[in-house]
VOLO-618338 format. One record per residue (C-alpha): x, y, z. Coordinates in steps of 0.05 Angstrom, whole numbers, plus 5000, padded with zeros to 4 digits. Layout:
XYZ ...
//
This chain:
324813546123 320114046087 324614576059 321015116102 321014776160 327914676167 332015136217 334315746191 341915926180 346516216220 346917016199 352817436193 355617626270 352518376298 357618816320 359018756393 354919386419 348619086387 349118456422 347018676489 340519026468 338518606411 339117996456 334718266511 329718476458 329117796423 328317446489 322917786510 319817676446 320917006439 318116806511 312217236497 311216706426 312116036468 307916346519 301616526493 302516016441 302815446488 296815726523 293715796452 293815056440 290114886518 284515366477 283214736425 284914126465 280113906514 274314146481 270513586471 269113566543 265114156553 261713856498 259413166527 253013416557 249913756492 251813146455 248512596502 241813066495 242512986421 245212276412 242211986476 244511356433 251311516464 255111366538 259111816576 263711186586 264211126502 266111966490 270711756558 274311356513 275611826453 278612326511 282811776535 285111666463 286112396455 291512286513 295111696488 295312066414 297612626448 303212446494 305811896435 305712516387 310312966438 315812406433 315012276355 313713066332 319913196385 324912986334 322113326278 321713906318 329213846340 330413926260 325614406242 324715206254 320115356316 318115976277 314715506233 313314946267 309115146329 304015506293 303415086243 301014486299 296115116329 292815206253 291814486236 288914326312 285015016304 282214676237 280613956263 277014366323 273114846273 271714296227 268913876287 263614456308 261114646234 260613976201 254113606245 255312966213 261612846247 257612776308 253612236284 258711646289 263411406351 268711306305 268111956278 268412246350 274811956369 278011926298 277612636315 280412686376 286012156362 287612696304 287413346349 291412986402 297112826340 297713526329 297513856395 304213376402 307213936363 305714456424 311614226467 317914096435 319314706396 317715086469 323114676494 327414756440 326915516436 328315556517 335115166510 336915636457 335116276484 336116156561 341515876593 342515316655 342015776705 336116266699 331815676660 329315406722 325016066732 323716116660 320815496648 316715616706 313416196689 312315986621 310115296649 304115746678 301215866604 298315036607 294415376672 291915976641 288915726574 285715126613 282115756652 280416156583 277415476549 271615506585 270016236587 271316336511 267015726498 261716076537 262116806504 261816326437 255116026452 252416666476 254216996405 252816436364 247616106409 249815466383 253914936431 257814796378 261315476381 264315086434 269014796384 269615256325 269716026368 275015726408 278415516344 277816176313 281616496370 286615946364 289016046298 288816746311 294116646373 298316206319 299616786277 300817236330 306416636351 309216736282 310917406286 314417306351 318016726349 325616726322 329315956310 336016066342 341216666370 345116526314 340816616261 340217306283 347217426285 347517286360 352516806403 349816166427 346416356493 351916016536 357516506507 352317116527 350816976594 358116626608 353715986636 356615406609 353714596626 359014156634 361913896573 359814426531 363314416460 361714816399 358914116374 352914366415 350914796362 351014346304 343514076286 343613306299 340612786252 334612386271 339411676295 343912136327 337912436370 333811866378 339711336397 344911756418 342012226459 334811996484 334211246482 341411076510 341211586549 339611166633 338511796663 332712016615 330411416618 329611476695 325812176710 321311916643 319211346689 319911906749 314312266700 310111686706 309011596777 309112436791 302512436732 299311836766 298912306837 297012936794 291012626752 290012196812 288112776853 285913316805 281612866769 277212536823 276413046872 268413146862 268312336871 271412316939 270412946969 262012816951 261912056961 266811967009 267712587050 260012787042 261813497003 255313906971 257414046896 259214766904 264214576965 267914036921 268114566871 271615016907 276514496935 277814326842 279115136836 283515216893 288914596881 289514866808 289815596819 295415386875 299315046820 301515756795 305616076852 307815286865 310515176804 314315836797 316815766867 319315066848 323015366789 326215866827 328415346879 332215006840 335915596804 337715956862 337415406926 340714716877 345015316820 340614996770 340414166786 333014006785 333113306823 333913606890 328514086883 323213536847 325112986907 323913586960 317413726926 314713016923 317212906998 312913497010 306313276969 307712577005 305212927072 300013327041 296912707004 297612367068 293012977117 287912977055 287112227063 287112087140 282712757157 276312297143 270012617155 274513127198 273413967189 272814217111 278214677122 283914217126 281713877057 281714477028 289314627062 291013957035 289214096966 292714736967 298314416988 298213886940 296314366871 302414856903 307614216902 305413736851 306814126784 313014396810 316213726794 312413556739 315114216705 322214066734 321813336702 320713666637 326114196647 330713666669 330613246605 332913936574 338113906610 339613126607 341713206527 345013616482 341114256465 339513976391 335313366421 331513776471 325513706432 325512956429 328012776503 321413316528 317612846485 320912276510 318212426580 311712676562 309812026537 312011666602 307012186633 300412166583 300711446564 303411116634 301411616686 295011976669 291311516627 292810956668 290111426727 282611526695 282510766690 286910546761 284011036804 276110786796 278710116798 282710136860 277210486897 271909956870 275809366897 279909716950 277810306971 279910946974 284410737025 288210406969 288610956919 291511406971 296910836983 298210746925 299111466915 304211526966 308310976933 307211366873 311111916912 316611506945 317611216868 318511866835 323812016888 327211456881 328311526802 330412306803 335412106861 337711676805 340512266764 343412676826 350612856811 348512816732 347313436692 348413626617 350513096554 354713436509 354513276432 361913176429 360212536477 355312246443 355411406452 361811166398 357911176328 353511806342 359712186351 361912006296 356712146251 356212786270 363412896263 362712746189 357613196178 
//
């Protein structure tokens, strides 16, 4: 590890009266840096797409299926990134680590909108992307790291899902900055590079906020502070891992991670599923103008944000902090609403539009709780890696697959089969989170024999 990067050391203990107060302070801080950072990185990621249009009027040589493909490649860089980058971020300093992914992806983006040539080659186009996706891998992990460390069991449900809301809101600012950017530059490809400038300007703003652990500000582990202990718990919690003990002891031996990752899977299939061909079937199938499938796109996602929180808080407060309950209640729940957006037919426009409420207010509840979950599944030093862990069960095997499968199924099947195999996509996620029921927290100091031990010698 890069001398910098690595996680800062524990500081001398405060005095008890300044525990309290400094504690409270530095949380909010902290959630403030993984919040508008993480939103910071939507501002570079998906750029290229509200590009595609000015660059098949300047390189009509081009296909939308061929800069399909370097999106597509964006997503399988991207979710193997989140598992790889997971485990260096595990041994590295957030404070550090985020923005540093935010700067280079800002660069890559900036470099993309001033340097024309780029533009003239496929390869160049998704070499690009492929690149952007890498880094935007390092978004993630060190969120997930700095939640296990600053929040504890209990209250993280809600916590993750208001920060989980940050992914919603910087998908909604990448399109209005990139229009304020052409109007001041009157250039398209302030698309790329205004967006970027804001970016790296968020990633410094995420430096001064961030903090690597509690104790390296003199603080208890969170646990001790809010008397919220998993089960297990041992001071070997608080000992950073090495990169075997992570990646074999805690994330690929680890059956129950390896169930909600395939869990991930199905849940992205149904959320990219629906999200991403709405226009399609609500205009060829249903008969929709433009503007009313548009409005059906804007209300499932901005009914993701009250879902998602109220999923979060479910599962604090209804399931004291187990998340399988709440994500197989959720997908139970999307099952029906899939099902009324599906056998409505040509029936009245409002109930497709109460169906896609229904289905952006329950879908990324799970998905967030899936992600939470693997938090939860592994000691608090491999949080990093086992969020990555899952996220590449979701990018590579549920939504890529879903930009591909969907338009397939519907071209040989109909979209009578995509919404079956939808629903099976539902009853499968259920079926691998009820897998982990009963199953909460790994502690380090029961690590598989051989990972215990090699942290024992450290």
């Amino acid at each position: 590890m890069i001398g910098w990067l690595k996680p800062a050391a524990f500081a001398a203990p405060l005095p008890v009266a300044e525990v309290d107060p400094t504690y409270r302070r530095l949380r909010r801080r902290v959630f403030a840096g993984i919040f508008i950072g993480y939103a910071g990185y939507y501002l570079v990621r998906n750029n290229l797409a509200l590009a595609i249009p000015d660059i098949l009027r300047e390189h009509p040589q081009y296909n939308k299926a061929a800069l399909g493909s370097a999106l597509t490649g964006l997503s399988i860089a991207y979710g193997l990134s989140k598992f790889l980058m997971g485990s260096v971020s595990d041994r590295s300093n957030p404070r550090y680590f985020m923005p540093l992914g935010l700067l280079l992806s800002s660069a890559i983006m900036a470099a993309f909108g001033l340097i024309p040539a780029l533009y003239g080659s496929l390869l160049a186009i998704a070499a690009i992307q492929v690149l952007n996706g890498w880094v935007q891998g390092m978004g993630w992990p060190p969120c997930g790291k700095t939640m296990v460390h600053w929040f504890s069991t209990r209250e993280r449900g809600l916590t993750v899902s208001v920060w989980n809301t940050a992914h919603n809101i910087g998908g909604a600012l990448v399109a209005s900055l990139a229009f304020v950017g052409v109007l001041l530059f009157h250039d398209w490809r302030a698309k790329f590079y205004f967006n970027a400038f804001i970016a790296a300007a968020v990633a410094l703003g995420v430096y001064f906020l961030l903090q690597d652990t509690p104790q390296s500000r003199g603080l208890p582990p969170v646990e001790q502070y809010r008397n919220d202990y998993p089960p297990g718990y041992s001071e070997a919690d608080e000992r950073t891992l090495g990169f075997r003990e992570i990646l074999f002891g805690c994330v690929l031996r680890n059956r129950y991670l390896w169930a909600i990752a395939v869990a991930n899977a199905f849940c992205y299939f149904v959320r990219y599923g629906v999200e991403n061909w709405i226009p399609t079937y609500l205009e060829t199938a249903k008969g929709f103008s433009f503007k009313e499938s548009s409005i059906g796109w804007s209300l499932y996602e901005w009914a993701a944000i009250p879902g998602t929180i109220a999923c979060g808080w479910i599962s604090d407060k209804w399931f004291r902090g187990k998340r399988a309950p709440a994500t197989m209640l959720f997908m139970a729940l999307t099952l029906a609403a899939v099902v009324v957006y599906w056998l409505n037919g040509k029936g009245p426009l409002w109930i497709d539009y109460a169906a896609l409420v229904a289905i952006g207010f329950l879908i990324y509840g799970p998905i967030m709780l899936i992600g939470l979950q693997s938090l939860d599944l592994v000691p608090k030093k491999a949080a990093g890696t086992a969020a990555g862990f899952t996220g590449f069960f979701g990018y590579v095997f549920g939504s890529a697959i879903s930009g591909t499968g969907v338009g397939w199924i519907a071209d040989h099947w109909g979209w009578g089969g995509v919404f079956t195999t939808m629903v099976g996509c539902c009853v499968l996620t259920i079926f691998f989170s009820a897998l982990t029921l009963g199953h909460q927290a790994q502690s380090a100091s029961r690590l598989p024999q051989g990972s215990a031990a090699a942290l024992q010698s450290r």
